[in-house]
N, C-alpha and C positions, 0 to 999 in steps of 0.2 A: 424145368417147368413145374414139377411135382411142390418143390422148393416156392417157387413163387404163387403156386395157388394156396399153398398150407398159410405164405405170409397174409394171405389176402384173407384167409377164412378168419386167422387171429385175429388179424384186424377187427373183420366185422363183428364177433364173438366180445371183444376188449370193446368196441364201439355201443351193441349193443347193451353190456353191462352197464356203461355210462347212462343213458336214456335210461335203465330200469331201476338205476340208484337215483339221480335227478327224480324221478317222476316220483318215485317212494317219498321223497323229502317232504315236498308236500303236493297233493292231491286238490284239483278243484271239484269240489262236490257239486251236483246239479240238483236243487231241489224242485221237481216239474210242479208244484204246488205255485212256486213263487214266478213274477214277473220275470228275477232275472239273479244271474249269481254274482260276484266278485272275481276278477280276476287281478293278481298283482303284477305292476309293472310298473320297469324305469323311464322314465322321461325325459327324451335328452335337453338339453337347456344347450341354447346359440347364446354365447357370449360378446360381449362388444370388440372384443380383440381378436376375433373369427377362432378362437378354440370350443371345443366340444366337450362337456359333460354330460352325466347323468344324474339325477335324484333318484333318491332309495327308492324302492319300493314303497307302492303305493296302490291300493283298492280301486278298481275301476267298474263299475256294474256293464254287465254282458248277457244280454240277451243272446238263449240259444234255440234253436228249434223244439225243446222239449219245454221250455217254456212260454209258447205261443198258446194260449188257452182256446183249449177243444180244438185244438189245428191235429189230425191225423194221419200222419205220413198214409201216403198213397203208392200201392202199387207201381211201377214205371211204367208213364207214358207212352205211348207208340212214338217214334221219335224217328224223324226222315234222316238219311245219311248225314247230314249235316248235323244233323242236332235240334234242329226245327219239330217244335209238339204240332202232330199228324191230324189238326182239328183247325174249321175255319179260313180254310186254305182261301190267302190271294193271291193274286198276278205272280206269276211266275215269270220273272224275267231271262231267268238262267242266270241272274247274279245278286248279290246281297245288295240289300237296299233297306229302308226305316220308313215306319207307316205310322202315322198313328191312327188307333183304331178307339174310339169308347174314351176319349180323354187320355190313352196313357198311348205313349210310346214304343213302340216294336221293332226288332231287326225283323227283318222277313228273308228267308232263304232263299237259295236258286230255284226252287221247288214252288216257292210259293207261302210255304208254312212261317209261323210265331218264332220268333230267335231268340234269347239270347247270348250274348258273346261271353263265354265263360272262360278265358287265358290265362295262358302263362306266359312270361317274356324271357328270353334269353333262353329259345330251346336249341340249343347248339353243345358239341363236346368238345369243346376248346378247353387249358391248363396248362401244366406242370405236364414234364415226363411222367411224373409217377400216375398221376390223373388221366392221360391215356393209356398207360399201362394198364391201370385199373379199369378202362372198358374193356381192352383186349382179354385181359381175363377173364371178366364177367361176361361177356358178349361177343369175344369171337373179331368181329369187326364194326364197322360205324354201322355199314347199313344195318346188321341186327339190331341194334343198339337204338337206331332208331324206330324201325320199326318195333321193339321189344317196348317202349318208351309213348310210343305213340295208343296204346292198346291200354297201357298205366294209364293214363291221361283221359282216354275214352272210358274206362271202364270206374272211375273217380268223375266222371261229369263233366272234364273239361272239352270242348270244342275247334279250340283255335290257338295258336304261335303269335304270341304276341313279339312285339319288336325287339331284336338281335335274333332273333329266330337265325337259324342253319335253311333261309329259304328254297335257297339250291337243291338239297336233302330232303327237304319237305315236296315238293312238286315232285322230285323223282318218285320217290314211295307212294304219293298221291295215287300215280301212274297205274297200281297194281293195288290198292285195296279196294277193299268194298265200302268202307266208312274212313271218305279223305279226311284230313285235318285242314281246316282254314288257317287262314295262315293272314300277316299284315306284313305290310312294308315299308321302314323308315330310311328315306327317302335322303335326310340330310341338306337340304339345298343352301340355307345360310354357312352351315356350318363348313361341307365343302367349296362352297365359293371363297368363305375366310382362310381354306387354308392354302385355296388358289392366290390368293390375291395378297395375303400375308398381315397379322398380326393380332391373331387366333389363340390360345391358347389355354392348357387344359384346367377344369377346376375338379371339383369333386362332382360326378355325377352328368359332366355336360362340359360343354364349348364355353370358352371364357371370352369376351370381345372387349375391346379398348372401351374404357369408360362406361360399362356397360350399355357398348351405343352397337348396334347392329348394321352392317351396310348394306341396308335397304336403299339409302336412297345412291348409291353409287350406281350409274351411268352404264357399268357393264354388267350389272345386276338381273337385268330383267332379260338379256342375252342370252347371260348363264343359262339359267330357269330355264328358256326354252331349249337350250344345247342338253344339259342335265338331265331334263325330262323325256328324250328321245327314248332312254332305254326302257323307260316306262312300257311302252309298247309292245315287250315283249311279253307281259304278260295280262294284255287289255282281253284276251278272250279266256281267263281262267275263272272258270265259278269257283273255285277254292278260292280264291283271293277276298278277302273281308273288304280291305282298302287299303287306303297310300296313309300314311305318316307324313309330313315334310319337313320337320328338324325335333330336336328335342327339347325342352328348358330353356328357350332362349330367354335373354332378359328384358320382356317387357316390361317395365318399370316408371311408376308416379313420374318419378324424376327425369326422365328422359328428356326431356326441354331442357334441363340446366346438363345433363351427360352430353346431349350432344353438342348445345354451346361450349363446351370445355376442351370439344377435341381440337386440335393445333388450325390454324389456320390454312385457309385451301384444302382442307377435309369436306368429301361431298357431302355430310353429314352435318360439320357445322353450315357451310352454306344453307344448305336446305332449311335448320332451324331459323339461320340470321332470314333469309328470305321469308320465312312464313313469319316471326316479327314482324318485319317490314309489312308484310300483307296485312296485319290485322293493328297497324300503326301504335305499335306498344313499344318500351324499352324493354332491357334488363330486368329494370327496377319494377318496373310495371307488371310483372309477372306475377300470376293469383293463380292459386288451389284453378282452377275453372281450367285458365290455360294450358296447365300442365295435364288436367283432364281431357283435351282437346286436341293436342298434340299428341299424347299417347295413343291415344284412335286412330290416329293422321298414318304413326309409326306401324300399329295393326291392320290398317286399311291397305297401306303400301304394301306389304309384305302378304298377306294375305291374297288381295285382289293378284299378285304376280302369279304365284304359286301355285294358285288354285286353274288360273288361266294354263298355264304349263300344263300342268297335271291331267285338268281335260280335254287337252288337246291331241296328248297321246292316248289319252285312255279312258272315253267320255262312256267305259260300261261299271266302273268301280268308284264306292265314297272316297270322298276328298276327309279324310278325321283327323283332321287337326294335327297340333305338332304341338302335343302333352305339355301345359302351363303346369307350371312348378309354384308361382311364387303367389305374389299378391295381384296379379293382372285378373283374375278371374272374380276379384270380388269390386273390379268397376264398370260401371254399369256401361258406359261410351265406349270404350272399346270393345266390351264383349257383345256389340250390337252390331260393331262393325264387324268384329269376328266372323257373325252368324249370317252376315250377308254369303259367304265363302265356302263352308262347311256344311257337309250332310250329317256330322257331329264332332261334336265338342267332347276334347280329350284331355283328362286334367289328372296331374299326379297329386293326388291326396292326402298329406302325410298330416301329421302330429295332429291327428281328431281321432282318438279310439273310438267313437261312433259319430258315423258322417252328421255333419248338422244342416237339418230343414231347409235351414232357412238360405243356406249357402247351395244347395240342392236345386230349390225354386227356382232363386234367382239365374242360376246359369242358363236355366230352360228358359224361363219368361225374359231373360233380355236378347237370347240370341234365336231364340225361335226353333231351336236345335235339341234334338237329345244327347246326352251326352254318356261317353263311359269315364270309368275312373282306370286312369292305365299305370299309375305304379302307387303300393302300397306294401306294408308287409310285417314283421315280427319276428323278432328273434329268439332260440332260446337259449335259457343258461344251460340245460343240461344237455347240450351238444358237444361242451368242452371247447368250444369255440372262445377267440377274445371279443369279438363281438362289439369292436370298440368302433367300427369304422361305419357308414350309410347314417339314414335319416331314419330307421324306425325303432320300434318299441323294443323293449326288451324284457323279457316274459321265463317263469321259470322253467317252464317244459313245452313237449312239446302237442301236447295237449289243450296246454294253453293258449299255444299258438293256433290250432283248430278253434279250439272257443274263440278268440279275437274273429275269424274268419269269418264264423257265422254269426256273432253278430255285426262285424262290419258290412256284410253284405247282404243282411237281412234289412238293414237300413235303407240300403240302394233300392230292392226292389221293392218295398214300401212304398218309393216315389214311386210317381209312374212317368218319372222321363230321363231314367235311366236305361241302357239298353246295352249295360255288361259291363266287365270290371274284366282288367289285365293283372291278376297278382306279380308281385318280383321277389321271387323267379325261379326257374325249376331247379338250378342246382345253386351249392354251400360257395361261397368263395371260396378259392384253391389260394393259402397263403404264402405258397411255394412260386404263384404264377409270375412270370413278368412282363412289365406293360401295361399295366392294368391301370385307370384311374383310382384317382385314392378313396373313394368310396366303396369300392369293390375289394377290400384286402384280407378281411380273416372273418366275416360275419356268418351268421348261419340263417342264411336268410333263402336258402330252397327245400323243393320238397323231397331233394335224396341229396346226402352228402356228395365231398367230392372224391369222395370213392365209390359213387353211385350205388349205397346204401339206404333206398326208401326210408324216411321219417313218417311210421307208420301211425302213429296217434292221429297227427298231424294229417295225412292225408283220409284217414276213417272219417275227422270231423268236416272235411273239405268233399268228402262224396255223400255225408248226409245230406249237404246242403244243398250242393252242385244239384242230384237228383230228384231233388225234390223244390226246387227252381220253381219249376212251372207251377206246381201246387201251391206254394209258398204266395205266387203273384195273385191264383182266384182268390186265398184264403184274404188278403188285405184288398184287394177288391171290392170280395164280401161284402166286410166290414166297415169298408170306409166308403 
C-alpha cells in the first residue's frame, strides 16, 4: 500500500510540474484598464474527407470579469439549497421550472427562488483499472469520492450533473446532505429504439443512423417512447431532478427530404417522405430549398411532439429540455418553431464560436418561444501533457487559459437574457488507457481534474470567479442594457 500511495504522490508531484512549466511558457496577462485580453488558440478545421486538423495558434479577444467596467465583485449571495439567489421569490412548486420575469429568462427553483443551472456533464468514475485505482487511493471508496467531488463543485459555483452523470450515486448522496446536487437525465429514446430495432451505429460523439435519416416515422416508434418512458416515473417526485434529456446529437439535417428518399425501398422512412411528395403533388425534381425547409420540421415535429407526450405522461412535475442539437438544425427558423412547441428549453451544444454570437442567441429564443441552455462546450490545454487530438473544442496553452475562455464564454450567455445555464464537458480528462469509449473521448484534457483525479486548479479559480458571481454579473448587464 505504502508503495502505491508514494506512486501516486509522484505522479501528482511529476503532474504538477508540468502545469507550472506549461503556464511559465507563456502567461495571459489581464489588463482591467482594457475591454478585453488575447487569448491564443488552435482551431480545429473539418475537412471534406471527414479527417481532423488544427491551425497554429492564433489571438482570440476574451472578455473576463476584471474587465467589465466599474462591474465590482460582490460579496456572496444568500443562496437557497439549490443554488437559487434568496430575493424575489416566486411559486414554489417543489420543482424546477423557467419564468420569465422583466424581459429575461429564469430557472426558478423548488423553493421558489432565481436559477441558474450552472453544470458539469459526465459526473461519474468510470476508466481504466489504473483510474479507479487512483480514486481508491485518493478517496478511500466511490461514495467519498463522491461526495468529496460534490462539495468541489458547490464550493467553485456549480449546481447541477449534467448528462452522463452517475444519477444513481447522485440521489443516493442527495439522501443525506444539506445542499443536494441537481442532477438531469438523458433519456436516449431514438438512440435506444436504433439499437432495438437494428442499424445504429457509433460516430464521434453520438448515434450514427442510416443516411442520416432517423426512425421517427417507423410504426413501432411511438410504442417504444411510451414503453421507454415508464421508467421515468420513478423519479417524477424528486425536486433534485432539473429535467429529462431524450437523445443526444441526432441528425436533424437541411437534407433530410433527399436522406430519407435514398433509403432502400419499403423503409418506413422512405415511404413517409414518397407519401408527403405525393401530399404536396411535387416530384423528385421538383424539390426547392422551401421543401426541404418544410420537411425538416415535419422530421422535428414527429419526433419531438412523441417524446415529449411520453415524457409527460410519466412525469408531468419536471422540464421536458431537449435533446442537445449539435449541428446546423438550430439555425432554421421552421423547425426550431416546431421545436419550441414541445420543450420547456432548448438545449444546444455550442462549439467552434470562442464567444457565443447574438445573433445566433436571439434567434433560438424568438423562434421557439423557449429559453435555452448551452450543454456541451469546452477547451483544452497544451500543458496538461495530454495529445489532445481527439473531441470538437479549442485548444488553448494552459490552463488558465482555459478559465479565461470560461469566463468570457459565459459572460456572453448571461448578457442575453434568454439563456438559463450552460453544461460545460466535463468534469474529468479522458482516460487513454479506457476501453469502449467513442472516439471522441480518447486522450483529450477536456476536465476540470485529471484522470487521476488531480484538480486543474487555474482552471477551476477562473470557473468559481464566475460561477460566484453569476448572479451579479446578470443585474450589472441589466443595468446597463
Amino acid at each position: 500500500m505504502r508503495h502505491t500511495i508514494n506512486q501516486h504522490l509522484l505522479f501528482n508531484l511529476l503532474l504538477a510540474a508540468v502545469v507550472f512549466s506549461g503556464c511559465s511558457e507563456k502567461t495571459t496577462e489581464i489588463e482591467k484598464d482594457q475591454l478585453f485580453t488575447y487569448v491564443d488558440a488552435k482551431v480545429r478545421v473539418y475537412h471534406d474527407d471527414g479527417t481532423r486538423t488544427y491551425e497554429d495558434y492564433q489571438p482570440f479577444e476574451t472578455r473576463t470579469i476584471a474587465h467589465l467596467p466599474d462591474f465590482a465583485p460582490s460579496p456572496a449571495p444568500m443562496l437557497s439549497k439549490y443554488g437559487g439567489i434568496m430575493s424575489e421569490q416566486q411559486e414554489a412548486t417543489g420543482y424546477f421550472y423557467v419564468k420569465k420575469i422583466d424581459n429575461r429568462w429564469w430557472g426558478i427553483d423548488p423553493l421558489g427562488y432565481r436559477y441558474i443551472n450552472i453544470a458539469l456533464n459526465s459526473l461519474n468514475a468510470k476508466g481504466s483499472d489504473k483510474t479507479q485505482q487512483a480514486l481508491i487511493d485518493k478517496f478511500g471508496d466511490k461514495e467519498k469520492w463522491l461526495n468529496t467531488t460534490l462539495d468541489l463543485l458547490q464550493e467553485h459555483g456549480f449546481n447541477c450533473a449534467g448528462s452522463w452523470s452517475d444519477t444513481e450515486a447522485i440521489v443516493a448522496a442527495n439522501k443525506a446532505r444539506e445542499r443536494p446536487m441537481a442532477y438531469c437525465i438523458n433519456w436516449n429514446f431514438m438512440a435506444r429504439y436504433g439499437r432495438k430495432r437494428g442499424g445504429t451505429f457509433q460516430q464521434p460523439g453520438h448515434t450514427g443512423y442510416p443516411n442520416d435519416a432517423i426512425f421517427v416515422f417507423d410504426p413501432e416508434f411511438a410504442k417504444f417512447c411510451d414503453t421507454h418512458a415508464q421508467q421515468i416515473a420513478e423519479y417524477k417526485d424528486d425536486p433534485n431532478l432539473f429535467g429529462h434529456f431524450s437523445d443526444n446529437e441526432m441528425p436533424f439535417k437541411i437534407s433530410a427530404l433527399d436522406d430519407y428518399l435514398s433509403l432502400p425501398k419499403g423503409d418506413h422512412g422512405r415511404i413517409a417522405a414518397e407519401a408527403w411528395l405525393k401530399e404536396k403533388e411535387i416530384t423528385e425534381a421538383q424539390i426547392t430549398q422551401e421543401h426541404r425547409e418544410a420537411f425538416m420540421a415535419l422530421v422535428g415535429e414527429k419526433y419531438f411532439s412523441l417524446v415529449s407526450a411520453a415524457i409527460r405522461k410519466y412525469d408531468p412535475n419536471h422540464m421536458y429540455i431537449g435533446a442537445r442539437f449539435y449541428d446546423n438544425e438550430k439555425h432554421h427558423e421552421q423547425f426550431m418553431r416546431a421545436v419550441g412547441k414541445y420543450v420547456d428549453i432548448v438545449s444546444n451544444n455550442y462549439y467552434n464560436h470562442w464567444t457565443p454570437d447574438p445573433k445566433h442567441l436571439e434567434e433560438w429564443a424568438a423562434w421557439t418561444g423557449r429559453p435555452f441552455i448551452v450543454t456541451e462546450y469546452y477547451t483544452k490545454g497544451e500543458d496538461s501533457g495530454m495529445g489532445n487530438t481527439s473531441g470538437a473544442g479549442w485548444i488553448v496553452r494552459t490552463q488558465n487559459d482555459r478559465g479565461l475562455f470560461y469566463q468570457n464564454y459565459n459572460m456572453a450567455l448571461l448578457e442575453t437574457k434568454d439563456c438559463v445555464g450552460w453544461h460545460y464537458f466535463k468534469y474529468q480528462d479522458n482516460d487513454p488507457e479506457a476501453k469502449g469509449v467513442d472516439p471522441s473521448n480518447v486522450d483529450a484534457n477536456k476536465g476540470i481534474v485529471s484522470n487521476r483525479y488531480v484538480p486543474w486548479t487555474p482552471l477551476l479559480n477562473r470557473m468559481r470567479e464566475l460561477n460566484t458571481q453569476a448572479y451579479a454579473i446578470v443585474k450589472y448587464f441589466d443595468d446597463i442594457n
